[in-house]
C-alpha positions as CSV (number, residue, x, y, z in Angstrom):
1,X,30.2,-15.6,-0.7
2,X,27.7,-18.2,0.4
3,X,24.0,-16.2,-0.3
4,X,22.5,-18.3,2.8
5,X,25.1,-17.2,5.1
6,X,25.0,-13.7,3.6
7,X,21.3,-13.7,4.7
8,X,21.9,-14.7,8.3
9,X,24.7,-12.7,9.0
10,X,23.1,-9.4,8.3
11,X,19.7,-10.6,9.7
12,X,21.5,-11.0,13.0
13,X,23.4,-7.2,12.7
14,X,20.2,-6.3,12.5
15,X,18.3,-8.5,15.4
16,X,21.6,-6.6,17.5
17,X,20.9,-3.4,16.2
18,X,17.1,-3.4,17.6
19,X,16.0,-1.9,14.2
20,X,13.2,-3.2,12.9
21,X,13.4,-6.2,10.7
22,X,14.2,-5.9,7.2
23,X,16.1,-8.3,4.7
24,X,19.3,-7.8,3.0
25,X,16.9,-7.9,-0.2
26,X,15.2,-4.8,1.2
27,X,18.6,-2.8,1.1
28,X,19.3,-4.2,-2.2
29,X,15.7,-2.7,-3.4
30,X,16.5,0.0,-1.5
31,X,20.1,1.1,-3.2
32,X,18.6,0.8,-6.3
33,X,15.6,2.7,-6.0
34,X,17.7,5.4,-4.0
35,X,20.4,5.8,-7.0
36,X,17.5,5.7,-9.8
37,X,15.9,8.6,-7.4
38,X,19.5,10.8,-7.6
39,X,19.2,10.3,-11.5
40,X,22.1,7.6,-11.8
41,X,22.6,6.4,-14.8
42,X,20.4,3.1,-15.0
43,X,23.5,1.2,-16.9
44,X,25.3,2.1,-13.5
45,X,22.6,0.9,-11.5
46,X,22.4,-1.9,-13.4
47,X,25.7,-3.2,-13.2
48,X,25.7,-2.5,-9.5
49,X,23.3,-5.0,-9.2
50,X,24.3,-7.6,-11.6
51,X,21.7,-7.3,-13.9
52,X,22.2,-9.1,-17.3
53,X,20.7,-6.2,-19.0
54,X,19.9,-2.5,-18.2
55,X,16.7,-3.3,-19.6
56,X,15.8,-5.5,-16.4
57,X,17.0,-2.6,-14.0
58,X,14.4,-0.3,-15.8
59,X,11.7,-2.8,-15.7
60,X,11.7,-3.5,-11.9
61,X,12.9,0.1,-10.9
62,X,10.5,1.9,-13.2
63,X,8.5,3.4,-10.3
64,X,10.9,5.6,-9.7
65,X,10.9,7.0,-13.4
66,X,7.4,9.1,-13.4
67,X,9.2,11.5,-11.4
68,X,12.3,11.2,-14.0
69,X,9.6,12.4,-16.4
70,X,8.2,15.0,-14.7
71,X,11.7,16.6,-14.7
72,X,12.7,16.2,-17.9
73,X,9.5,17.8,-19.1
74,X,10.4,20.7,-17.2
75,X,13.6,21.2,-18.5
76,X,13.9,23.9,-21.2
């Protein structure tokens, strides 16, 4: 798949759509952040994603991991 015409493609389902604007990026961010919230495995996230290594996943998605904490600290 050509990345370019990826980009336009979906920016122009969304133009149709009359939602506001947001990148195929955005989604992308989006998924990610959404499975890390649902406690996905990050080695599953990362591979979703293409990541070369889970350890990038964690880096960019670690936002999401204070409330991973919080839970954990909770469990008995």
């Amino acid at each position: 798949m050509n990345p370019a015409a990826t980009s336009k493609a979906f920016a122009l389902l969304v133009s149709k759509s009359g939602i506001r604007r947001v990148s195929f990026h955005a989604c992308r961010h989006t998924h990610a952040t959404l499975l890390m919230g649902a406690n996905v495995h990050p080695k599953v996230v990362s591979e979703r994603l293409g990541h070369a290594t889970v350890g990038i996943t964690l880096d960019t998605y670690s936002h999401v991991l204070p409330a991973m904490q919080e839970e954990a600290a909770n469990r008995r």
